[in-house]
C-alpha positions in Angstrom: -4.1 47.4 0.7 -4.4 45.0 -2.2 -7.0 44.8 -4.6 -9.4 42.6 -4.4 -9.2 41.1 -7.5 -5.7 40.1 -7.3 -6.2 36.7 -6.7 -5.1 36.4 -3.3 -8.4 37.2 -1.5 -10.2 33.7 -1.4 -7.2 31.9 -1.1 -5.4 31.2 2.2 -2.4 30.8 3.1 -0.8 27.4 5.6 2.1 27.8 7.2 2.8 24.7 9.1 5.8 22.6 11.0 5.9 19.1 11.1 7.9 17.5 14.0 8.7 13.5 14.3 10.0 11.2 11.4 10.1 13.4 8.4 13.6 13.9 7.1 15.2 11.7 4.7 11.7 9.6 4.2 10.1 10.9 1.3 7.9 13.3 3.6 8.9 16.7 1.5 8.2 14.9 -1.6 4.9 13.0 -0.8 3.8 16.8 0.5 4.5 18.1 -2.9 2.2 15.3 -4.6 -0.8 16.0 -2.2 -0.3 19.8 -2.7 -0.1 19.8 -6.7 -2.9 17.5 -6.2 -5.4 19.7 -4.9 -3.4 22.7 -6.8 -1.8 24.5 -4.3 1.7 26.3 -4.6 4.3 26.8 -1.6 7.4 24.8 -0.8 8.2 22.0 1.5 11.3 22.7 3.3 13.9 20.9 5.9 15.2 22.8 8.9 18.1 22.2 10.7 16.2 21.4 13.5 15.3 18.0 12.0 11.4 19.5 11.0 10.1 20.1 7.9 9.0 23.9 7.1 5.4 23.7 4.8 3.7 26.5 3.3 0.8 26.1 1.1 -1.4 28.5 -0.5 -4.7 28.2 -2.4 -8.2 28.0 -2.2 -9.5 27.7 1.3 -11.0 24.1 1.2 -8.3 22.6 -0.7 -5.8 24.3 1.9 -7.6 22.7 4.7 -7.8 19.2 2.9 -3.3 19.2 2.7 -4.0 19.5 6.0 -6.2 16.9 7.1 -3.8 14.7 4.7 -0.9 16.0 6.7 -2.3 14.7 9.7 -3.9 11.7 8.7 -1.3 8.8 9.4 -0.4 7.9 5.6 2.3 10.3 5.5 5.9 8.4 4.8 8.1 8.6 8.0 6.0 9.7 11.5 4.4 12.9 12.2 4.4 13.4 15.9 2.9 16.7 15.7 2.2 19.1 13.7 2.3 23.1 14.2 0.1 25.3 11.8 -1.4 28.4 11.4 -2.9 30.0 8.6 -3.2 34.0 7.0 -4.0 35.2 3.8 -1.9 34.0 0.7 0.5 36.3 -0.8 0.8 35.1 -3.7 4.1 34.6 -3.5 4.9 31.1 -5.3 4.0 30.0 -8.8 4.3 26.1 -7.8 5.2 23.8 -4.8 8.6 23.7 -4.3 11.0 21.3 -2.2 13.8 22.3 -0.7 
């Protein structure tokens, strides 16, 4: 088990799909703003399924504020719906990525 000081214990982790509208609209990069925003790392990826692949990490209330923004209707494109879940953050990224 980790320790608990290694930085990863208050933060959570988002791991979300976002289904509609999203490709080749300015979604991935408008997710990027709102994460390094609130100062979350993680990466914003397309699928080949025409979704967009979002994982987010950081402190718990900023986490849950990227998503609220997710869903609120301001994105660019259309979210129809979006898929999350969330676990512990591992701690894995160093910045918010787009790919």
């Amino acid at each position: 088990m980790a320790a608990e000081n290694d930085g990863t214990a208050s933060r959570t982790r988002l791991l979300a799909r976002a289904l509609g509208r999203v490709q080749g609209v300015g979604f991935r990069y408008w997710a990027r703003d709102q994460a390094e925003r609130l100062g979350l790392t993680g990466a914003a990826l397309n699928e080949p399924d025409g979704t967009v692949k979002i994982v987010a990490e950081g402190p718990e209330a900023a986490v849950e504020e990227f998503r609220l923004a997710l869903e609120s209707g301001r994105t660019p494109g259309r979210i129809e719906r979006l898929d999350a879940s969330y676990s512990r953050a591992t701690g894995e990224f160093t910045e918010f990525g787009v790919g």
